[in-house]
DRENVO-337599 format. One line per field, with one value per residue: residue number from 0; residue in three letters; chain; x, y, z of N, C-alpha, C in turn. Coordinates in nm, 4 decimals, padded with zeros to 6 digits, always signed. Example, Ala and Ser with C-alpha at 12.3 -4.5 7.8 and 13.67 -1.06 7.14 Angstrom:
2
nr: 0:1
rest: ALA:SER
kette: A:A
neast: +01.3190:+01.2850
nnorth: -00.5690:-00.2250
nup: +00.7800:+00.7080
caeast: +01.2300:+01.3670
canorth: -00.4500:-00.1060
caup: +00.7800:+00.7140
ceast: +01.3200:+01.2900
cnorth: -00.3300:+00.0030
cup: +00.7800:+00.7870
***
This chain:
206
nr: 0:1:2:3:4:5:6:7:8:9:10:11:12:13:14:15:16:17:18:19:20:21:22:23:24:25:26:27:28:29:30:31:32:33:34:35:36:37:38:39:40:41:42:43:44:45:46:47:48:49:50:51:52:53:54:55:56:57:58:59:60:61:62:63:64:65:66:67:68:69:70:71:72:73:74:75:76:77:78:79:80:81:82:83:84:85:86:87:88:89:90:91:92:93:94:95:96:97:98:99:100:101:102:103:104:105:106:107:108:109:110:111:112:113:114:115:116:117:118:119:120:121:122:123:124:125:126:127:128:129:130:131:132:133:134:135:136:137:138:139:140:141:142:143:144:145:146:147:148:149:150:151:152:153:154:155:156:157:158:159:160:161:162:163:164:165:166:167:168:169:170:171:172:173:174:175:176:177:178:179:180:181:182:183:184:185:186:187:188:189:190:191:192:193:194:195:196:197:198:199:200:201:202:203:204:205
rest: UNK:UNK:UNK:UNK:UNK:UNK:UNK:UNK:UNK:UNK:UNK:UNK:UNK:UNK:UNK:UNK:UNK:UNK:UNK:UNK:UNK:UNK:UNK:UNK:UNK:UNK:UNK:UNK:UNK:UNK:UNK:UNK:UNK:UNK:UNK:UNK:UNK:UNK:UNK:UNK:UNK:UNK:UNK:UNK:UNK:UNK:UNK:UNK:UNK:UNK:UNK:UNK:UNK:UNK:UNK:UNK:UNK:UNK:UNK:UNK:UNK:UNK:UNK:UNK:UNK:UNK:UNK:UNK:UNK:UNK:UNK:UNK:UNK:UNK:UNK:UNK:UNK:UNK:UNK:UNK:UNK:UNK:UNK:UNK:UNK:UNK:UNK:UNK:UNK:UNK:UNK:UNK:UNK:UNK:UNK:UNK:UNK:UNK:UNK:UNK:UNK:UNK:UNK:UNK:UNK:UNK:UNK:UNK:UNK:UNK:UNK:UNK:UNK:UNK:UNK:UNK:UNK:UNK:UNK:UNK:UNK:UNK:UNK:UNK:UNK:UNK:UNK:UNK:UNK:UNK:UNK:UNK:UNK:UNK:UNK:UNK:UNK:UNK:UNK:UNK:UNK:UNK:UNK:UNK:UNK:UNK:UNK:UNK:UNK:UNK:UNK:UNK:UNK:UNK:UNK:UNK:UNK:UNK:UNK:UNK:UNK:UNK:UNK:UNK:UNK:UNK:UNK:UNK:UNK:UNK:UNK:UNK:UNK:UNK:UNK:UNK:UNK:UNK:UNK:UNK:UNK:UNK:UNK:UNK:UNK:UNK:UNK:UNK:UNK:UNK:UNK:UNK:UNK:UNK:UNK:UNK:UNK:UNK:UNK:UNK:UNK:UNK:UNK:UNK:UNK:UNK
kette: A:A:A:A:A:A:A:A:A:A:A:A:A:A:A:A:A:A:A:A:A:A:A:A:A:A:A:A:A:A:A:A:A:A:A:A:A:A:A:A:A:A:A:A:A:A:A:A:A:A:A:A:A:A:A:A:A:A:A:A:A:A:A:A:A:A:A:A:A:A:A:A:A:A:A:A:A:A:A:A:A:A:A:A:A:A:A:A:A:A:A:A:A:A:A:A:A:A:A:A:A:A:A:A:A:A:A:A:A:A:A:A:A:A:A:A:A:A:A:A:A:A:A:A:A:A:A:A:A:A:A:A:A:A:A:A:A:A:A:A:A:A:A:A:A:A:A:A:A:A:A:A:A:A:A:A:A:A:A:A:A:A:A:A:A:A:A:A:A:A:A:A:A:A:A:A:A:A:A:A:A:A:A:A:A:A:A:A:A:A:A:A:A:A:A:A:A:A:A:A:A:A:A:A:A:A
neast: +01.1103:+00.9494:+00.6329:+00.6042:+00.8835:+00.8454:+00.6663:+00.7986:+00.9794:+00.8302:+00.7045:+00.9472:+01.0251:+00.8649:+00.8572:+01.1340:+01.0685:+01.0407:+01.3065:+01.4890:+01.6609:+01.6377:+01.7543:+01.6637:+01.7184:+01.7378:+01.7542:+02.0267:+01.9368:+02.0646:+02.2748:+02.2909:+02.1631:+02.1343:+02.3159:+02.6039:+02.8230:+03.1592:+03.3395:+03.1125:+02.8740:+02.6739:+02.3292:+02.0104:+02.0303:+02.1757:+01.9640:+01.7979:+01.6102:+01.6628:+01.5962:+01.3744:+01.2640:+01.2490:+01.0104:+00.8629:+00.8399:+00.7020:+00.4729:+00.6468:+00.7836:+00.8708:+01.0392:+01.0653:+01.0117:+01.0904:+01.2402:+01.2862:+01.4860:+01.5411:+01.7176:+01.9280:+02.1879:+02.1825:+02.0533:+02.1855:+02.1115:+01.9642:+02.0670:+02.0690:+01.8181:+01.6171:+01.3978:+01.3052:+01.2903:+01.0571:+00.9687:+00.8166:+00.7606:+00.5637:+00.5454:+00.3108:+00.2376:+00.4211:+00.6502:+00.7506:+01.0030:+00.9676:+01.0745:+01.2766:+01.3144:+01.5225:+01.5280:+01.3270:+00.9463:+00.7332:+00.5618:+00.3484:+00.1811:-00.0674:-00.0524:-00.1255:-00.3069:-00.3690:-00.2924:-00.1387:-00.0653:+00.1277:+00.2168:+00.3706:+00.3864:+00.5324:+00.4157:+00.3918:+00.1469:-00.0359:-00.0735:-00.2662:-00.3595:-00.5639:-00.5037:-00.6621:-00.6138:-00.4782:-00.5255:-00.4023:-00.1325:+00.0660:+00.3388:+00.4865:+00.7998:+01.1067:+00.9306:+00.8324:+00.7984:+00.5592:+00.4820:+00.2455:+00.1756:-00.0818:-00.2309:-00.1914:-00.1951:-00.2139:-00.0235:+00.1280:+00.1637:+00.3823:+00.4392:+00.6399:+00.6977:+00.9735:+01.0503:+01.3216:+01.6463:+01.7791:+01.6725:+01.7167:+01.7416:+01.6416:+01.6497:+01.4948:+01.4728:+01.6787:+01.9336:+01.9782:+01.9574:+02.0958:+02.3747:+02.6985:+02.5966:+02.6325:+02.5450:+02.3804:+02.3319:+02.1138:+01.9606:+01.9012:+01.7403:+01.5207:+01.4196:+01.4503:+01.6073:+01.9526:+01.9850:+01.7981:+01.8156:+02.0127:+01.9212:+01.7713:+01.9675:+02.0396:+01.8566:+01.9411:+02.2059:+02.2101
nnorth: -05.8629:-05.8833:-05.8376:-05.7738:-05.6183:-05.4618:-05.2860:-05.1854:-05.0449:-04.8122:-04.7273:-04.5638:-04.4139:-04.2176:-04.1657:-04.0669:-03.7678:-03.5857:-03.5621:-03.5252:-03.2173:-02.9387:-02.7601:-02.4097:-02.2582:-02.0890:-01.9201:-01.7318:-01.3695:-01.2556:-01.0582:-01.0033:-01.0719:-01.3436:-01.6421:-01.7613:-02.0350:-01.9844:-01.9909:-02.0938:-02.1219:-01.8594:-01.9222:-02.0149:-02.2601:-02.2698:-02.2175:-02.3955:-02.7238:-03.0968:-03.3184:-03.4360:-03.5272:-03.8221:-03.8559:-03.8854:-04.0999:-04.3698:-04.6052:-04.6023:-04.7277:-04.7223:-05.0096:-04.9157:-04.6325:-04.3295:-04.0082:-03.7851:-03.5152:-03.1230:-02.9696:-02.6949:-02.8795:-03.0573:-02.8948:-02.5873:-02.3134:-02.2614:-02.1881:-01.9123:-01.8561:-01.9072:-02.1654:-02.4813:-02.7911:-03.1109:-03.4534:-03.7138:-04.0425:-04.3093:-04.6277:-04.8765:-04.9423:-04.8449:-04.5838:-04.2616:-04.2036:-04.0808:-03.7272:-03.4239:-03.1002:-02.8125:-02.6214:-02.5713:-02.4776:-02.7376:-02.8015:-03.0115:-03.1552:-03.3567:-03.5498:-03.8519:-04.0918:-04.2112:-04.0858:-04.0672:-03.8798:-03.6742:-03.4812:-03.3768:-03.1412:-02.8744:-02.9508:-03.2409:-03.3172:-03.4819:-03.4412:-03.5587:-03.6168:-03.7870:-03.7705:-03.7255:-03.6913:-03.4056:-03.2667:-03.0187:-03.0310:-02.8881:-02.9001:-02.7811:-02.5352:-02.7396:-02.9826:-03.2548:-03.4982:-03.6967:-03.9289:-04.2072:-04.4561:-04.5866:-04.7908:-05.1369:-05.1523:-04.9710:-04.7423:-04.3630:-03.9753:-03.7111:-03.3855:-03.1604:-02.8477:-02.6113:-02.3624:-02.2615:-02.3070:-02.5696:-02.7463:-02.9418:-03.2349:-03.4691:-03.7307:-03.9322:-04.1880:-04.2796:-04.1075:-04.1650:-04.4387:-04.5168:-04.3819:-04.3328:-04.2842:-04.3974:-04.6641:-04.7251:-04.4448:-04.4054:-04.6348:-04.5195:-04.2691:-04.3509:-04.5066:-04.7881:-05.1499:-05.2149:-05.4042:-05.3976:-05.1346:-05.2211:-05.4323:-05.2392:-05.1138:-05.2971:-05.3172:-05.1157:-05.1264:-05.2915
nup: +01.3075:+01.6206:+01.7453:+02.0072:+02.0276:+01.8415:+01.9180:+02.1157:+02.0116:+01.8986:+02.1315:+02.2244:+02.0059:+02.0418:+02.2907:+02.2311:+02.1395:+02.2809:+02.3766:+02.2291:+02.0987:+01.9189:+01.7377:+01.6303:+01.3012:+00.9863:+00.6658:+00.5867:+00.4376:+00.1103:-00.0738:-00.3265:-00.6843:-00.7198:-00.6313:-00.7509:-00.7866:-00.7964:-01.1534:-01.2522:-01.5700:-01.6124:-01.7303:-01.9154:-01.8321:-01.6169:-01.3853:-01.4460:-01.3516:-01.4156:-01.2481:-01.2126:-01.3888:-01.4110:-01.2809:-01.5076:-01.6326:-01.7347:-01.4926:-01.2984:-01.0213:-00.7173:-00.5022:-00.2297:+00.0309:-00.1409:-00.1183:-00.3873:-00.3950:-00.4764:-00.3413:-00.2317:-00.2621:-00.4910:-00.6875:-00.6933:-00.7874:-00.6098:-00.3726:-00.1757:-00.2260:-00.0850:-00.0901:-00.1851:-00.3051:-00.2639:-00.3818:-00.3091:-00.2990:-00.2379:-00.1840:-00.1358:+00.1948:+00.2973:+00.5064:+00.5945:+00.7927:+01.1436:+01.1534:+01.1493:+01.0381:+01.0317:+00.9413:+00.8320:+00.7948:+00.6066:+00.3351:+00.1992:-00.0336:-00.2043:-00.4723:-00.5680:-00.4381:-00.0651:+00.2416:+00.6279:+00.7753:+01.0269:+01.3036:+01.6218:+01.8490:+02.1011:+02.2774:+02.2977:+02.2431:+01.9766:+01.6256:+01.3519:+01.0237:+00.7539:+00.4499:+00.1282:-00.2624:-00.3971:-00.1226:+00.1060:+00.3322:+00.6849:+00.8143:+01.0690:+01.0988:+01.2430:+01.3702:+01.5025:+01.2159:+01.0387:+00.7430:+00.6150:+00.3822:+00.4254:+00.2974:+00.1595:-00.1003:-00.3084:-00.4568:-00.3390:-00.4144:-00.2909:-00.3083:-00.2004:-00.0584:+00.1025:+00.2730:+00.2573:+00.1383:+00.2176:+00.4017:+00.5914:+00.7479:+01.0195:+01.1083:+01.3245:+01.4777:+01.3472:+01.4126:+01.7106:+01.7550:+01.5319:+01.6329:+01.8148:+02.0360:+02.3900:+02.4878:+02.7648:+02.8429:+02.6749:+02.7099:+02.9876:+02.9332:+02.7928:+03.0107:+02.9884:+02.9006:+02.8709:+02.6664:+02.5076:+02.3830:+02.2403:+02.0781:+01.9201:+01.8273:+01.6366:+01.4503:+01.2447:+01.1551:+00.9857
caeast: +01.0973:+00.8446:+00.5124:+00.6904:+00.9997:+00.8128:+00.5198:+00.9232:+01.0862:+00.7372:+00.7117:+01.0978:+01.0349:+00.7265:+00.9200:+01.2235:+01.0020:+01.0749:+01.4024:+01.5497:+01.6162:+01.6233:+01.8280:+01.6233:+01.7423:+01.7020:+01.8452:+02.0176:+01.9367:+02.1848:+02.3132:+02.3181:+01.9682:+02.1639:+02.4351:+02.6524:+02.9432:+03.2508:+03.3774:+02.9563:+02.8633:+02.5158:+02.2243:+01.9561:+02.0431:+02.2174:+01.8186:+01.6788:+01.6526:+01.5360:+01.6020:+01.2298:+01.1944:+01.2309:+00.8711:+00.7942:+00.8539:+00.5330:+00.4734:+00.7664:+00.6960:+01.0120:+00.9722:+01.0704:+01.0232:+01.1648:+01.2614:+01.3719:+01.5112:+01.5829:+01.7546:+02.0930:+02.3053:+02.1109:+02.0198:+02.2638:+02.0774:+01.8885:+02.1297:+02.0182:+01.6610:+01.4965:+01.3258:+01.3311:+01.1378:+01.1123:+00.9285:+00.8115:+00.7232:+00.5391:+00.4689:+00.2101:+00.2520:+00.5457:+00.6554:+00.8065:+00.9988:+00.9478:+01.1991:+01.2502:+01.3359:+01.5168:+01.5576:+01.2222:+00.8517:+00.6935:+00.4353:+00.3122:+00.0443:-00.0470:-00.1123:-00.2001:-00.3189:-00.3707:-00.1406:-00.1494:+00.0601:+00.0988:+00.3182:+00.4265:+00.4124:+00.6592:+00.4017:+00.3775:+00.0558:+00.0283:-00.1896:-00.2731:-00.4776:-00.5725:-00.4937:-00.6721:-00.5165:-00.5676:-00.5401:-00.2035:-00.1011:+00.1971:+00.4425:+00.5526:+00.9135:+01.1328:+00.8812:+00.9039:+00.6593:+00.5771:+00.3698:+00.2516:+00.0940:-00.1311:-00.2893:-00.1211:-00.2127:-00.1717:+00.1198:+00.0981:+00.3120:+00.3424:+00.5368:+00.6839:+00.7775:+01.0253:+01.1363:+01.4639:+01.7333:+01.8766:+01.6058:+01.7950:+01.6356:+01.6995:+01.5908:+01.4977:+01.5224:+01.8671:+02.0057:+01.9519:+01.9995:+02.2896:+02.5565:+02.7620:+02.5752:+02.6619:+02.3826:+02.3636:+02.2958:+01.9969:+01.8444:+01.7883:+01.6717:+01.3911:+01.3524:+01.4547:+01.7700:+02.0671:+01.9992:+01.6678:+01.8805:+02.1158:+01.8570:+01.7316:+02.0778:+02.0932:+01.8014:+01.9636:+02.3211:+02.2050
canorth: -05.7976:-05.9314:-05.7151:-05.6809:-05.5026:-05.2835:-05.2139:-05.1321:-04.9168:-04.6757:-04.6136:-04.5721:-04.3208:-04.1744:-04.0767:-03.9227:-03.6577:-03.5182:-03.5852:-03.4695:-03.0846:-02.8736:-02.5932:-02.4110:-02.1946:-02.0056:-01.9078:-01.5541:-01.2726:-01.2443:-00.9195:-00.9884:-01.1362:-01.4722:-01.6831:-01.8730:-02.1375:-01.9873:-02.0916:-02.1623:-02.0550:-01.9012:-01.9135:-02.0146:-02.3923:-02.2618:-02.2129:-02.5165:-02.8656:-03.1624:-03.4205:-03.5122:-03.5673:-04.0006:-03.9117:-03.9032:-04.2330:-04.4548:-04.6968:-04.6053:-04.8073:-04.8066:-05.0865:-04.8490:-04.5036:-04.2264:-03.8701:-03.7328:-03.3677:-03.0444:-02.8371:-02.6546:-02.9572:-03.0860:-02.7213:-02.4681:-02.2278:-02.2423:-02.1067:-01.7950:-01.8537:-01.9628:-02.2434:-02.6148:-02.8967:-03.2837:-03.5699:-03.8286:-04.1924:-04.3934:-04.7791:-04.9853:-04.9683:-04.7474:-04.4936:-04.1701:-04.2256:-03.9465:-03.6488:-03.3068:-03.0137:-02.7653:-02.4772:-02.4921:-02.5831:-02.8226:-02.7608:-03.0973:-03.1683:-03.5043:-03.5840:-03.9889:-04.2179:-04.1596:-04.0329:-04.0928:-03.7832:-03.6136:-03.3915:-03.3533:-02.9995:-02.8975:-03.0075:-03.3814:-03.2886:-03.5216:-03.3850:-03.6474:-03.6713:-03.8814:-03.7120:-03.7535:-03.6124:-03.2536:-03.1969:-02.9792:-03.0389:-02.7882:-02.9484:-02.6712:-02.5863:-02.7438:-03.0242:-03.3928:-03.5228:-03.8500:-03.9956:-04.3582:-04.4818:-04.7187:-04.8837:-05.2273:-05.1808:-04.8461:-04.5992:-04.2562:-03.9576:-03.5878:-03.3090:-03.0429:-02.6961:-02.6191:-02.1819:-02.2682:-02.3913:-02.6264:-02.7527:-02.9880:-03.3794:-03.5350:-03.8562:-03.9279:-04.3301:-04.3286:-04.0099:-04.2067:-04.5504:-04.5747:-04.3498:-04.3793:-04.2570:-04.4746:-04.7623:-04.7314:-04.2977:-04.4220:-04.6880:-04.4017:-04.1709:-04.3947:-04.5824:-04.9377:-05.1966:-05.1648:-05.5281:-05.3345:-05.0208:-05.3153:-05.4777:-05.1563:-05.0625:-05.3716:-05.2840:-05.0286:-05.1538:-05.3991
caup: +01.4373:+01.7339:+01.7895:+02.1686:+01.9752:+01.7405:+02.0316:+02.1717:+01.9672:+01.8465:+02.2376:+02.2437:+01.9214:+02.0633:+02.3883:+02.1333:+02.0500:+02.4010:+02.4490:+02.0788:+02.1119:+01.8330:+01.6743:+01.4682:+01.1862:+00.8571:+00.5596:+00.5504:+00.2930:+00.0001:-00.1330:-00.4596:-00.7063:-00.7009:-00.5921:-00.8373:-00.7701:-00.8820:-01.2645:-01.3353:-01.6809:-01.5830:-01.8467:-01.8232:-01.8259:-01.4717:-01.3216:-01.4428:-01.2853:-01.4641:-01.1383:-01.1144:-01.4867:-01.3804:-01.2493:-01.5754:-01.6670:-01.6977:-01.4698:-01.1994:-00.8663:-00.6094:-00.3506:-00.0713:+00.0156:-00.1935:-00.1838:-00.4808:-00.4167:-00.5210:-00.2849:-00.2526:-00.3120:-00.5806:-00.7625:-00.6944:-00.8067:-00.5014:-00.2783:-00.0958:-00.2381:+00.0417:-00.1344:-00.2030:-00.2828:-00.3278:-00.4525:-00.2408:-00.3356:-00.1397:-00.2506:-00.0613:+00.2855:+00.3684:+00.5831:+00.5851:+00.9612:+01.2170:+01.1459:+01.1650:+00.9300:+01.1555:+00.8875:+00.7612:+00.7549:+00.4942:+00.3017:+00.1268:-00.1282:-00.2017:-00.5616:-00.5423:-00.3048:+00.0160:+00.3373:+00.7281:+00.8444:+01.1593:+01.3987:+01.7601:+01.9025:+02.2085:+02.4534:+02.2689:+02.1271:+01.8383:+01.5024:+01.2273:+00.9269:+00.6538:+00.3486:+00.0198:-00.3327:-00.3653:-00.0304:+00.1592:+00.4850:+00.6730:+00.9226:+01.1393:+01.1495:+01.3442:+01.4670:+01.4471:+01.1805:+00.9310:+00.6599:+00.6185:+00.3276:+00.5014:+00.1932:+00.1238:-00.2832:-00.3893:-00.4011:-00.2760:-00.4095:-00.2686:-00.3323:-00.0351:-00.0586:+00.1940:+00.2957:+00.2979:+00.0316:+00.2804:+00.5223:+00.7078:+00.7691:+01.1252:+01.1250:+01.4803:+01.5136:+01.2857:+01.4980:+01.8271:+01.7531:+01.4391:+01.6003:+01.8973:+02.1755:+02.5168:+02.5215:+02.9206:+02.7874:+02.5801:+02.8165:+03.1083:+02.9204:+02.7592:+03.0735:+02.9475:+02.9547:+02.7517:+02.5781:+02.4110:+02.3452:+02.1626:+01.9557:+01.8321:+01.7201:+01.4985:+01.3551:+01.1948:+01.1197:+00.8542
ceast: +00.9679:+00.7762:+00.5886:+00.7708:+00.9452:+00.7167:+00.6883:+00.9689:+00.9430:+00.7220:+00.8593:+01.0934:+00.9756:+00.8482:+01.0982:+01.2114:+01.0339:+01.1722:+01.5259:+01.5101:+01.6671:+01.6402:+01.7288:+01.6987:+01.6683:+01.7933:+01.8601:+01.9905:+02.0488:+02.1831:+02.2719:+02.1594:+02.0051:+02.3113:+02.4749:+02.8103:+03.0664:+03.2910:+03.2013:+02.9465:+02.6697:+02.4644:+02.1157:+01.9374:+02.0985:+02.0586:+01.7361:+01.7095:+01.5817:+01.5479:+01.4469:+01.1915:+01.2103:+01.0541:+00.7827:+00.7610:+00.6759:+00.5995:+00.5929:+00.7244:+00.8264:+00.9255:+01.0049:+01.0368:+01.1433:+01.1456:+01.3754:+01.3657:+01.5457:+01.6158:+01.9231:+02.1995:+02.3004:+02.0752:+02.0930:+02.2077:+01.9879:+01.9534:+02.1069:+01.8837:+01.5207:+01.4321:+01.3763:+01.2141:+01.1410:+00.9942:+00.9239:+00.6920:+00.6963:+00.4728:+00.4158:+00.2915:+00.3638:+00.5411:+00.7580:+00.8669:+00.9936:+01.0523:+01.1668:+01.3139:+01.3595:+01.5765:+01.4163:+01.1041:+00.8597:+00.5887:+00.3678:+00.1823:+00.0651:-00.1476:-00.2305:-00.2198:-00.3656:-00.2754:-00.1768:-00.0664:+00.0260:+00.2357:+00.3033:+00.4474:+00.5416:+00.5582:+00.3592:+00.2434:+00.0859:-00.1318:-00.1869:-00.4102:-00.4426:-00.5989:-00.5404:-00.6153:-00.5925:-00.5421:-00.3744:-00.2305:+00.0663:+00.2580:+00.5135:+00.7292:+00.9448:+01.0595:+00.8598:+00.7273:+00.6889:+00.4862:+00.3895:+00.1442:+00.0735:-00.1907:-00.1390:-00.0897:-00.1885:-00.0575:+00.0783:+00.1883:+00.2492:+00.4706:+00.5006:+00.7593:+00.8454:+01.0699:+01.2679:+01.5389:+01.7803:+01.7699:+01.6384:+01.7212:+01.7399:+01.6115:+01.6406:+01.5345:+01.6690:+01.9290:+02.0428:+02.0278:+02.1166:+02.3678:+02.5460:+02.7171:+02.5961:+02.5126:+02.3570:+02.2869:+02.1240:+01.9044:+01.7851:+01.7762:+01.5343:+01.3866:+01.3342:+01.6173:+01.8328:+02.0291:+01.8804:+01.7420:+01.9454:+02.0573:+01.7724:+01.8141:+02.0791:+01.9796:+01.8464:+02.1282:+02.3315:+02.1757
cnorth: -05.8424:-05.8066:-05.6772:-05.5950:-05.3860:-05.2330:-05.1019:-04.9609:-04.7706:-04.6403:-04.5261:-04.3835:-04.2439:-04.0721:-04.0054:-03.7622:-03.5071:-03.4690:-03.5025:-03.3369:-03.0678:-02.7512:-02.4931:-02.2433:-02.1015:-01.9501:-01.7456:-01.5537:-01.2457:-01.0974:-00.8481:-01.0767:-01.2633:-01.5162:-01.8058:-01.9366:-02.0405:-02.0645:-02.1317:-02.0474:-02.0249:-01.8022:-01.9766:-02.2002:-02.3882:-02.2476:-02.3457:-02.6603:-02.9840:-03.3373:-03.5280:-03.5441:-03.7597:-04.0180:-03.9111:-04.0370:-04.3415:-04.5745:-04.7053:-04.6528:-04.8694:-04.9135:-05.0502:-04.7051:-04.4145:-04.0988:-03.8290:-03.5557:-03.2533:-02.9213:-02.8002:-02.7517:-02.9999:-02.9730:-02.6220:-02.3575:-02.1713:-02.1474:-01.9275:-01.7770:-01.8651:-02.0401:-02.3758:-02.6580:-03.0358:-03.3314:-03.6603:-03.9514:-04.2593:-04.4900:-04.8041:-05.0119:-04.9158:-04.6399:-04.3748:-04.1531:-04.0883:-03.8950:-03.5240:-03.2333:-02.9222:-02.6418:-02.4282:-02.5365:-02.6846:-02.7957:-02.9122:-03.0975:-03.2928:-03.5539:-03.7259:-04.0621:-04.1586:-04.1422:-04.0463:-03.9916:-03.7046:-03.5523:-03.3776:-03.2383:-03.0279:-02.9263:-03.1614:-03.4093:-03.3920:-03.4464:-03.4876:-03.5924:-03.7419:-03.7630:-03.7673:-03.6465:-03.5051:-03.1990:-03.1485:-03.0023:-02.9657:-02.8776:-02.8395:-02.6673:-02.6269:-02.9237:-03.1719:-03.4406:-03.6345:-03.8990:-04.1250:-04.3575:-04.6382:-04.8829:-04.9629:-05.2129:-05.0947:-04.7500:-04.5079:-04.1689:-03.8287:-03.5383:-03.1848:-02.9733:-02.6719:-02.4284:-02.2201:-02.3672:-02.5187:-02.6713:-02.8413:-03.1371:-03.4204:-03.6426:-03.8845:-04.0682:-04.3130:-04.2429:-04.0940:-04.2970:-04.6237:-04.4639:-04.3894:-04.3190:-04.4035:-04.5344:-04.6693:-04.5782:-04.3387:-04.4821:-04.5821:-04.3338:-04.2226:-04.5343:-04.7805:-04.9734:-05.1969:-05.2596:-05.4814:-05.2544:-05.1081:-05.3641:-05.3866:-05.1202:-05.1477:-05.3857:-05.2156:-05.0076:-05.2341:-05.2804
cup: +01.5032:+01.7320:+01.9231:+02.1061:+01.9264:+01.8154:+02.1341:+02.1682:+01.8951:+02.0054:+02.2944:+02.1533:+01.9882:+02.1694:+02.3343:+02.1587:+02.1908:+02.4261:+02.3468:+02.1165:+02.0112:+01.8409:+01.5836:+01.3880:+01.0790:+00.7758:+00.5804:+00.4395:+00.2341:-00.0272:-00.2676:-00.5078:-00.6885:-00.6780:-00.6555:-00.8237:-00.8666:-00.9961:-01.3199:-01.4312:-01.6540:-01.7004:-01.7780:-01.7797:-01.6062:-01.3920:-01.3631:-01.4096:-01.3614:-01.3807:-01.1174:-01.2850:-01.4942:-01.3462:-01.3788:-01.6647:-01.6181:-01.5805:-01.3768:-01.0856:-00.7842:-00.5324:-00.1974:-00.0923:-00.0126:-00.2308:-00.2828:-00.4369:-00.4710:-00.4035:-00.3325:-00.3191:-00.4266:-00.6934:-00.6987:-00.7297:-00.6942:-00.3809:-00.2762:-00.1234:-00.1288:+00.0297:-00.1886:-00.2122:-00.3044:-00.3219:-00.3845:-00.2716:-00.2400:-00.1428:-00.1286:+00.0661:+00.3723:+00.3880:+00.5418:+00.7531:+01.0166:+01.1992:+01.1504:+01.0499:+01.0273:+01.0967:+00.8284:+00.8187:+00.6279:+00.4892:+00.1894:+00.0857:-00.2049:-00.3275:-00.5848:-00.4289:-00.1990:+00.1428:+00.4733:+00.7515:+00.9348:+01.2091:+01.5398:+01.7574:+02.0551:+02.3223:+02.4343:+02.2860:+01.9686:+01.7817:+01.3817:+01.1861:+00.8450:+00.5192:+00.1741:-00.1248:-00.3682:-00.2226:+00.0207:+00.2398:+00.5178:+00.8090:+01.0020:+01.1340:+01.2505:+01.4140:+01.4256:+01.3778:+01.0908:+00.7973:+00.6145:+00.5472:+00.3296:+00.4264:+00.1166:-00.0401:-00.3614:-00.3738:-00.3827:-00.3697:-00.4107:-00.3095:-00.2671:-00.1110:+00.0959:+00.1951:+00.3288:+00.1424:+00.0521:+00.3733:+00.5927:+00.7138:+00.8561:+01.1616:+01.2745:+01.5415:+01.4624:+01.3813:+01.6242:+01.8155:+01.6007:+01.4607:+01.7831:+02.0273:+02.2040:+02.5202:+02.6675:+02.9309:+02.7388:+02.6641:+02.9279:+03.0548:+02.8581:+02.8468:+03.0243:+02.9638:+02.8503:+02.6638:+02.4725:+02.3624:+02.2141:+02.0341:+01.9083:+01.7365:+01.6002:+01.4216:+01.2343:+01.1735:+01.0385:+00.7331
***
């Protein structure tokens, strides 16, 4: 991709942040202390998750960014809890793209490395910091946010608490530009020509 394209598509994203409206949500209260899948044999093997035991593996180093999760779909036991959480990997130089969470906040804490993350309020307000390990940072619900671990050499890796079982991820470039909105739709609303609208899409069809 040309510095013109990607100087393109981050003012393309940038002006998203506007244009992307947002549902937001929450998990109802349950009746009962928990909620179990019909036919589940619950013990206490039914409450425990061992999804993130790969991070225990020495020496693990994806070459892209990865969340490993634990919510509802993933842990069942979660359902009606109000709580989730995941595992995010972040080798040398990659991003976490701008998205939203539109059932919950995030609450991240950032064991290794270091983190570039920030948020957009509703008056396009942005908030960044540089996060060293040890430190939390909260993403408001609802509000479009990212992290970029800027350092070429080292990996990064945090782990988010989410109030919700289910917190929802709306990736704001893929939403836009890999489904079927009407190019000609996309160009006027971010003020450009369909043939840009075009070669953003095929960014994101490979």
């Amino acid at each position: 991709m040309s510095s013109s394209t990607a100087s393109k598509l981050l003012t393309l994203i940038i002006s998203a942040f506007a244009i992307v409206q947002i549902t937001l949500a929450g998990d109802p209260d349950i009746l009962t202390d928990f909620i179990a899948p019909n036919g589940t044999q619950v013990d206490g093997n039914f409450f425990t998750y061992t999804g993130f035991r790969a991070l225990t593996v020495p020496n693990i180093q994806p070459s892209f960014f990865v969340a490993l999760k634990a919510s509802k779909k993933e842990f069942p036991a979660l359902d009606g809890q109000s709580v989730s959480y995941a595992a995010l990997m972040y080798p040398p130089g990659t991003i976490n793209p701008p998205h939203t969470h539109p059932r919950s906040a995030e609450l991240l804490f950032l064991v290794k490395g270091s983190l570039n993350v920030g948020f957009v309020d509703t008056t396009n307000k942005l908030y960044t910091q540089t996060l060293q390990p040890g430190d939390m940072f909260v993403f408001p619900k609802g509000l479009v946010h990212f992290q970029f671990n800027s350092n070429t050499t080292k990996s990064a890796l945090a782990f988010s608490a989410f109030g919700s079982a289910n917190a929802g991820t709306i990736s704001i470039a893929s939403t836009l530009f890999n489904s079927t909105i009407d190019d000609n739709v996309l160009a006027l609303a971010f003020k450009t020509d369909v043939a840009t609208v075009q070669t953003l899409k095929k960014g994101f069809s490979s």
